[in-house]
N, CA, C and O atoms as a GROMACS GRO file, in nm:
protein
  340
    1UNK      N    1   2.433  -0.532   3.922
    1UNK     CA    2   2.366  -0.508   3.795
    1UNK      C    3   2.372  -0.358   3.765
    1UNK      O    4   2.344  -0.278   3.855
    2UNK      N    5   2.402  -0.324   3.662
    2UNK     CA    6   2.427  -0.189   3.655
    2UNK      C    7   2.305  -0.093   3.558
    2UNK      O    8   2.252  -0.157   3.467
    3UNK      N    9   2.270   0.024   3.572
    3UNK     CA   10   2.210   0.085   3.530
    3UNK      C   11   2.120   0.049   3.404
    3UNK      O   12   1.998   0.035   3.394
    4UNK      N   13   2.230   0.038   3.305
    4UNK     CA   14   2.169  -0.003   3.201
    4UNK      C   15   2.126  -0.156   3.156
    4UNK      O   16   2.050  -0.195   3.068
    5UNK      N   17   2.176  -0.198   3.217
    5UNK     CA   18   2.084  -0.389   3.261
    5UNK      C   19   1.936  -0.355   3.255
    5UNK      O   20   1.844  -0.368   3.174
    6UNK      N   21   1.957  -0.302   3.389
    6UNK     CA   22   1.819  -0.274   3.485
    6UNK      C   23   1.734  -0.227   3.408
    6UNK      O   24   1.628  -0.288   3.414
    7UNK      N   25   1.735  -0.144   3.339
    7UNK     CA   26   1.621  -0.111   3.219
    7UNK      C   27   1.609  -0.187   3.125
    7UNK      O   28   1.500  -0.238   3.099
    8UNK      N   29   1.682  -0.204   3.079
    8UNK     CA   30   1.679  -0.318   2.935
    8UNK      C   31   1.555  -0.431   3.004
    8UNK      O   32   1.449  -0.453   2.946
    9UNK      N   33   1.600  -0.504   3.163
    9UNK     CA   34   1.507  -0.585   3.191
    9UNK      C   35   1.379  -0.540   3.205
    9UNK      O   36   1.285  -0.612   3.172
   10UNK      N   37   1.359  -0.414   3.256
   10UNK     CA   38   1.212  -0.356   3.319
   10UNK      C   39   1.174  -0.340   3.173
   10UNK      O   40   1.060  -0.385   3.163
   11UNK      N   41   1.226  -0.285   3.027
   11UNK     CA   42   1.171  -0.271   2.910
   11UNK      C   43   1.102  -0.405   2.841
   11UNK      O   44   1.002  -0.407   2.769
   12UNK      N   45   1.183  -0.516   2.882
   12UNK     CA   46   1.162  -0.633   2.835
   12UNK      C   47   1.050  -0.715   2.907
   12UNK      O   48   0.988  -0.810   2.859
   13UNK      N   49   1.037  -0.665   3.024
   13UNK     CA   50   0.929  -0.708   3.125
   13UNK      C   51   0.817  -0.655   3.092
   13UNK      O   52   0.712  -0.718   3.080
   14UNK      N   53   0.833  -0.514   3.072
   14UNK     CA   54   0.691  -0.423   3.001
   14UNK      C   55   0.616  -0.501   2.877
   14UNK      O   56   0.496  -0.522   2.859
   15UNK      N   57   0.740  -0.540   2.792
   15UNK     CA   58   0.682  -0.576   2.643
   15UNK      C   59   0.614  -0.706   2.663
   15UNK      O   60   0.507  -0.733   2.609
   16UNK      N   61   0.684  -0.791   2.747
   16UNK     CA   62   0.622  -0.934   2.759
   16UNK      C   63   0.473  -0.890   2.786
   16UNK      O   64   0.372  -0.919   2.723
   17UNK      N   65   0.487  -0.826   2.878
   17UNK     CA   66   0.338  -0.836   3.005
   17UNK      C   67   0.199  -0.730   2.889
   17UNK      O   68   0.076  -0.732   2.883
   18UNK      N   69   0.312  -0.651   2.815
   18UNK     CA   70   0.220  -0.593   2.707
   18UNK      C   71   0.132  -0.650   2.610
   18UNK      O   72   0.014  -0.627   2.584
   19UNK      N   73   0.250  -0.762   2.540
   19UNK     CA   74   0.190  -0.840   2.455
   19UNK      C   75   0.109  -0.933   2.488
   19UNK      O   76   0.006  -0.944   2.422
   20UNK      N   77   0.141  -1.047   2.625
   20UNK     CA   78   0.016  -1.078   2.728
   20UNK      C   79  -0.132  -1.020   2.690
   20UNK      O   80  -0.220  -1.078   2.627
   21UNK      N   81  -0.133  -0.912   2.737
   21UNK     CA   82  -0.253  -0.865   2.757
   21UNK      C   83  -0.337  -0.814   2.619
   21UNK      O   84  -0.453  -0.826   2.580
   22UNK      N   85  -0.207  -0.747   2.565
   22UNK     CA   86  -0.296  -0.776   2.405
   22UNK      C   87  -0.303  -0.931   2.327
   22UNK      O   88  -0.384  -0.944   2.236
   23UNK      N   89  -0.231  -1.024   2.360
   23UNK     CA   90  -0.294  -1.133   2.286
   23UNK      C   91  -0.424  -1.185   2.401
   23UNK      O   92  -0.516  -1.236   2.338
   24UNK      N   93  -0.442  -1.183   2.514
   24UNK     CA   94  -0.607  -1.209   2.599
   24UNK      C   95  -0.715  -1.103   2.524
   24UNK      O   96  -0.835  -1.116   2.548
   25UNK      N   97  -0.681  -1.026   2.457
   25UNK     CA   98  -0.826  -0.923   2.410
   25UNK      C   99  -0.843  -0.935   2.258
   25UNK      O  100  -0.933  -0.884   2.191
   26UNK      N  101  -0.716  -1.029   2.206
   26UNK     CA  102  -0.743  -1.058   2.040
   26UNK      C  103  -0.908  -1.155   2.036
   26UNK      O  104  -0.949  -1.247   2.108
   27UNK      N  105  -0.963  -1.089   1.929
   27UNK     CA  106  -1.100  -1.212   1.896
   27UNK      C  107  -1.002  -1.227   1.763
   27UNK      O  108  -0.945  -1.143   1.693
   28UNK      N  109  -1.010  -1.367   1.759
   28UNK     CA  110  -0.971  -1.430   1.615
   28UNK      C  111  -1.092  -1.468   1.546
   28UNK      O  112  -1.089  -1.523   1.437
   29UNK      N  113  -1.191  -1.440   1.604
   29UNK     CA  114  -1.294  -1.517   1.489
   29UNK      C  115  -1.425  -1.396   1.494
   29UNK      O  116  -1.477  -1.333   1.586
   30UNK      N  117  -1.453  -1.402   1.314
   30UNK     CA  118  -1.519  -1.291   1.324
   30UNK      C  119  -1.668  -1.297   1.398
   30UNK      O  120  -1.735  -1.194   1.390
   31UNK      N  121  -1.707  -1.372   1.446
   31UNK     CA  122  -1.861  -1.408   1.466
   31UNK      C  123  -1.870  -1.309   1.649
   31UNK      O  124  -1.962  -1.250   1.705
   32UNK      N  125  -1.712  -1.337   1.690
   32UNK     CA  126  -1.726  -1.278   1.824
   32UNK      C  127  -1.766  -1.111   1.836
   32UNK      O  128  -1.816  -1.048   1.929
   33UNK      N  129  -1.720  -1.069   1.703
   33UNK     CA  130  -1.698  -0.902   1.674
   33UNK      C  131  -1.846  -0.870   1.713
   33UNK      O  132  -1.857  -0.801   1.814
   34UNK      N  133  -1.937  -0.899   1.663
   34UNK     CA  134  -2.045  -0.839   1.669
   34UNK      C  135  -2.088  -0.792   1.522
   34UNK      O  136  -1.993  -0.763   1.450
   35UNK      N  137  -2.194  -0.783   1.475
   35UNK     CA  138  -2.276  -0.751   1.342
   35UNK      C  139  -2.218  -0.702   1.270
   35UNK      O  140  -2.225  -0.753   1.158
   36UNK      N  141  -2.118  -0.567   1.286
   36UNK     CA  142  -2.031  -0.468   1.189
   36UNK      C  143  -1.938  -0.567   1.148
   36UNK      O  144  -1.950  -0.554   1.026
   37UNK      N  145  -1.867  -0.643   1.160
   37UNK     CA  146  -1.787  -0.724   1.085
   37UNK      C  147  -1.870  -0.774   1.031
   37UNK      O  148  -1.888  -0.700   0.935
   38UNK      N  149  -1.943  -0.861   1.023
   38UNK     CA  150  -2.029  -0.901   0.954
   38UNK      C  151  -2.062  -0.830   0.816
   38UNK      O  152  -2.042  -0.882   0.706
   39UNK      N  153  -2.111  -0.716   0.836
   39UNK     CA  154  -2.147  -0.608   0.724
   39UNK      C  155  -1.996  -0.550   0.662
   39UNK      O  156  -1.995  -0.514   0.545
   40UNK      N  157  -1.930  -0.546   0.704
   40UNK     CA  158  -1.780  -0.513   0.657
   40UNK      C  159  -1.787  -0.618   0.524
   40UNK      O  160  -1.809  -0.587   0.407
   41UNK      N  161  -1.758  -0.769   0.589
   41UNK     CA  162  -1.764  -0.873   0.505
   41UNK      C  163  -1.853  -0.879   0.376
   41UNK      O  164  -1.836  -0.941   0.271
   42UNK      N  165  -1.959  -0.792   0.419
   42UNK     CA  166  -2.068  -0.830   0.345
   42UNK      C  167  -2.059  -0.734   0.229
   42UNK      O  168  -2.086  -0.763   0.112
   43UNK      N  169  -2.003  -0.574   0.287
   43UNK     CA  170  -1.982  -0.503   0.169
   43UNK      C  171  -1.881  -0.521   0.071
   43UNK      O  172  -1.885  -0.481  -0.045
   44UNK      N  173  -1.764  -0.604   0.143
   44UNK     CA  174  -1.624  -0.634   0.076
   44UNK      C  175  -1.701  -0.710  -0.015
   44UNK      O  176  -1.717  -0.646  -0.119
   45UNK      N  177  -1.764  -0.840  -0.016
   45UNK     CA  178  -1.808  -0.929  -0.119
   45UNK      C  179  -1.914  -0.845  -0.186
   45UNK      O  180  -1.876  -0.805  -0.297
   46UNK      N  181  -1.989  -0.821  -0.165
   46UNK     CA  182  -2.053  -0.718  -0.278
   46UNK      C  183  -1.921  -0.617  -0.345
   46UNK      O  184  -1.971  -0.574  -0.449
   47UNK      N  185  -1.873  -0.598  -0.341
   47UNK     CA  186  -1.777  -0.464  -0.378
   47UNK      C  187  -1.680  -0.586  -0.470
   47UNK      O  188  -1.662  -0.567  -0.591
   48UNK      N  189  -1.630  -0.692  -0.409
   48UNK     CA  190  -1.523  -0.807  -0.518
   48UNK      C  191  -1.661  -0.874  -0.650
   48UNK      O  192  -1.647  -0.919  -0.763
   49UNK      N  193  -1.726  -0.861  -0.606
   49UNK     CA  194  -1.818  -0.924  -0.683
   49UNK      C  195  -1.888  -0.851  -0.783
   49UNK      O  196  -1.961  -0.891  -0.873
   50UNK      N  197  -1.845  -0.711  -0.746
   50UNK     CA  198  -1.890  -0.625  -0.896
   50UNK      C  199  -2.033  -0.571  -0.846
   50UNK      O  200  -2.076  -0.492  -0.930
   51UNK      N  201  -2.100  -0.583  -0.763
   51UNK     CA  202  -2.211  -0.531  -0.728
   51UNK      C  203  -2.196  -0.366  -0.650
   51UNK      O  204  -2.283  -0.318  -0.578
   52UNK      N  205  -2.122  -0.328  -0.671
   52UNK     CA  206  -2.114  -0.227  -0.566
   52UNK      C  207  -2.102  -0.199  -0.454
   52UNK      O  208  -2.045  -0.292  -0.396
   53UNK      N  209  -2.134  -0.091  -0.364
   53UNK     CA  210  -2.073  -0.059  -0.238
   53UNK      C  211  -2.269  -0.087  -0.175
   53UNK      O  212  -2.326   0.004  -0.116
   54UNK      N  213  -2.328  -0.200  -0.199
   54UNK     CA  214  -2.449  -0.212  -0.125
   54UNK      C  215  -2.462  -0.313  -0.018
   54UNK      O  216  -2.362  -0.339   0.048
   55UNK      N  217  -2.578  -0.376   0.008
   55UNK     CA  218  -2.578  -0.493   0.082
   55UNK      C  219  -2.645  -0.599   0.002
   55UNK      O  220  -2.755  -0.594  -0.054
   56UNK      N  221  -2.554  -0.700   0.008
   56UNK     CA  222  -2.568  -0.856  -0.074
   56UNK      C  223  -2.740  -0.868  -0.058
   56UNK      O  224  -2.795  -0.905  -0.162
   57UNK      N  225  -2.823  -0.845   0.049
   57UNK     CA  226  -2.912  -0.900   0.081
   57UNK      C  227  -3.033  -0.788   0.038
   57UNK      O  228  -3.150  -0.817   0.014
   58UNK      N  229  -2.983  -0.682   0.035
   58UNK     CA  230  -3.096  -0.585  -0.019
   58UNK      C  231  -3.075  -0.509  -0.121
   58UNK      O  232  -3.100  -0.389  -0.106
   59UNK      N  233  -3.017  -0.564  -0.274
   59UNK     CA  234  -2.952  -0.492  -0.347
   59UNK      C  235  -2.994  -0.352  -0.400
   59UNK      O  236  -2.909  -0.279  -0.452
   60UNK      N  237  -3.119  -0.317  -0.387
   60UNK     CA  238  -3.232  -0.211  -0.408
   60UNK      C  239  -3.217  -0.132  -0.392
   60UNK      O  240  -3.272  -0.042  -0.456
   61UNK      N  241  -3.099  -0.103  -0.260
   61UNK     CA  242  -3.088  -0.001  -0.158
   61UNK      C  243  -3.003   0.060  -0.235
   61UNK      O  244  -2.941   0.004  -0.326
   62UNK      N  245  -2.993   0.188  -0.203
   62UNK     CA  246  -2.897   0.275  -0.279
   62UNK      C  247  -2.726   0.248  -0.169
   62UNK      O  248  -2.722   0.170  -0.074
   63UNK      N  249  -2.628   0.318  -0.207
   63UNK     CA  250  -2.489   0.265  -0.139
   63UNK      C  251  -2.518   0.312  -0.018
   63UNK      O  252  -2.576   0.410   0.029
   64UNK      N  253  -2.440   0.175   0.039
   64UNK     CA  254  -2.427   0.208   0.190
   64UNK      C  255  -2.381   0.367   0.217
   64UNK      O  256  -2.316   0.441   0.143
   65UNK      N  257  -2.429   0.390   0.329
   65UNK     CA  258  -2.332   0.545   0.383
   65UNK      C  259  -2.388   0.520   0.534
   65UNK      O  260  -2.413   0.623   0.596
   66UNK      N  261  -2.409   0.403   0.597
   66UNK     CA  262  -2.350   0.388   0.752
   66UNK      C  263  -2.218   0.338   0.774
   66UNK      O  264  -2.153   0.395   0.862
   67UNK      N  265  -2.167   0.243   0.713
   67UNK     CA  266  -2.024   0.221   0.748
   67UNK      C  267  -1.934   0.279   0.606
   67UNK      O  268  -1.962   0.260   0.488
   68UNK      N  269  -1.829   0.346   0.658
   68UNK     CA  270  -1.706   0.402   0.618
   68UNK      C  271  -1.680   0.282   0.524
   68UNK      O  272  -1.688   0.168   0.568
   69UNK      N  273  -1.644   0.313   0.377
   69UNK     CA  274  -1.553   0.219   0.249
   69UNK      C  275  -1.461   0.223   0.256
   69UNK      O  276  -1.418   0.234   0.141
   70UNK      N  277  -1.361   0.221   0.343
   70UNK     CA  278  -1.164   0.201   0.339
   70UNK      C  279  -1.193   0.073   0.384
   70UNK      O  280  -1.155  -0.011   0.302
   71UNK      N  281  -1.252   0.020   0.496
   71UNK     CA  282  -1.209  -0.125   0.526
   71UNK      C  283  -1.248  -0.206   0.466
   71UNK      O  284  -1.172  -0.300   0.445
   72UNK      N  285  -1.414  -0.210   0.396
   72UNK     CA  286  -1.478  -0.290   0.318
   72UNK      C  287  -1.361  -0.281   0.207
   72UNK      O  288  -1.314  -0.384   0.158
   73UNK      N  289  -1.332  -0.198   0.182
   73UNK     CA  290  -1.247  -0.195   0.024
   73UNK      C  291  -1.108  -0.240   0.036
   73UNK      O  292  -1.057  -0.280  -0.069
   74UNK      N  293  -1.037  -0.243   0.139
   74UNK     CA  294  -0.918  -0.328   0.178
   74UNK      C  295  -0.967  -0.469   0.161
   74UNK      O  296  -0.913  -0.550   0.086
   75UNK      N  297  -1.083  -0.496   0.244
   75UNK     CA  298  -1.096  -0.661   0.264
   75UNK      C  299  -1.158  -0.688   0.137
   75UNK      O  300  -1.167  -0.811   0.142
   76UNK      N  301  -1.210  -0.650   0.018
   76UNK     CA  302  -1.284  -0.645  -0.145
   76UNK      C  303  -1.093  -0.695  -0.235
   76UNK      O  304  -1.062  -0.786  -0.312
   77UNK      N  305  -0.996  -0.559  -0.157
   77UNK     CA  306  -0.893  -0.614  -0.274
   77UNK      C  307  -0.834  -0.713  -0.218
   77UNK      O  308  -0.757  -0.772  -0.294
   78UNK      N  309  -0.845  -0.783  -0.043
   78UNK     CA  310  -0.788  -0.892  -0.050
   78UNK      C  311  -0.881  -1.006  -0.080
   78UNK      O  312  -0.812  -1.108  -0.090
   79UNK      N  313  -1.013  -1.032  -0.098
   79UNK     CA  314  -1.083  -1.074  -0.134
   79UNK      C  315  -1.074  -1.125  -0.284
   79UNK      O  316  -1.090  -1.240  -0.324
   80UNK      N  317  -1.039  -0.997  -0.366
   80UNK     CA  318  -1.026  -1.041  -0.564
   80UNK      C  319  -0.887  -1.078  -0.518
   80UNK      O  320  -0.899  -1.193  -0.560
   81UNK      N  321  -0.766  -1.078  -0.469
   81UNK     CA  322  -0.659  -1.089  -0.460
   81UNK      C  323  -0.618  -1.262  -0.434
   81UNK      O  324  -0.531  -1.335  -0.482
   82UNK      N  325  -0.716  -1.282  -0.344
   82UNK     CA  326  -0.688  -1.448  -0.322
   82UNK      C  327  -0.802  -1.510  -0.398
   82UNK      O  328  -0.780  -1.630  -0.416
   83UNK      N  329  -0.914  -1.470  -0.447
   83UNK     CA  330  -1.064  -1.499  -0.504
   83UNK      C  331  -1.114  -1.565  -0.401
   83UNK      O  332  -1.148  -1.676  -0.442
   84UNK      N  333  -1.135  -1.553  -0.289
   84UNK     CA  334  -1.214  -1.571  -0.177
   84UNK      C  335  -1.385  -1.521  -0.128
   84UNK      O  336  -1.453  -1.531  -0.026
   85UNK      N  337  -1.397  -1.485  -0.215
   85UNK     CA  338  -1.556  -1.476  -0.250
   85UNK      C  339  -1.636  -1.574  -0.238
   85UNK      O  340  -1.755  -1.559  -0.266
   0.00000   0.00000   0.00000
């Protein structure tokens, strides 16, 4: 087996055993995440729904400013995008 075999296999061995271990630490379901997904969700649907950057449940409150608006607002335009609200 010559040089360049031999790596190609040890590269291909790496990636398998890589992806392995990252698909054992995927959570597919959001309930496993813990509360912040939850509130992610919660600001995205307030935010598709025209209510703003608050929480569905306490609309009173002035805008969130504990969690960061890039992800809520990604999951808001895929949210109006499929109307999954």
């Amino acid at each position: 087996m010559t040089s360049r075999a031999r790596t190609l296999l040890l590269g291909a061995a790496l990636l398998v055993v890589c992806v392995a271990l990252y698909g054992s630490t995927v959570h597919r379901e959001l309930g496993d995440m813990g509360g912040d997904s939850a509130m992610y969700v919660l600001l995205a649907t307030s935010v598709a729904t025209g209510h703003g950057y608050v929480d569905l449940h306490d609309p009173w409150q002035r805008p969130h400013v504990k969690y960061p608006p890039l992800f809520p607002l990604m999951i808001a335009a895929a949210f109006y995008l499929t109307r999954e609200w």
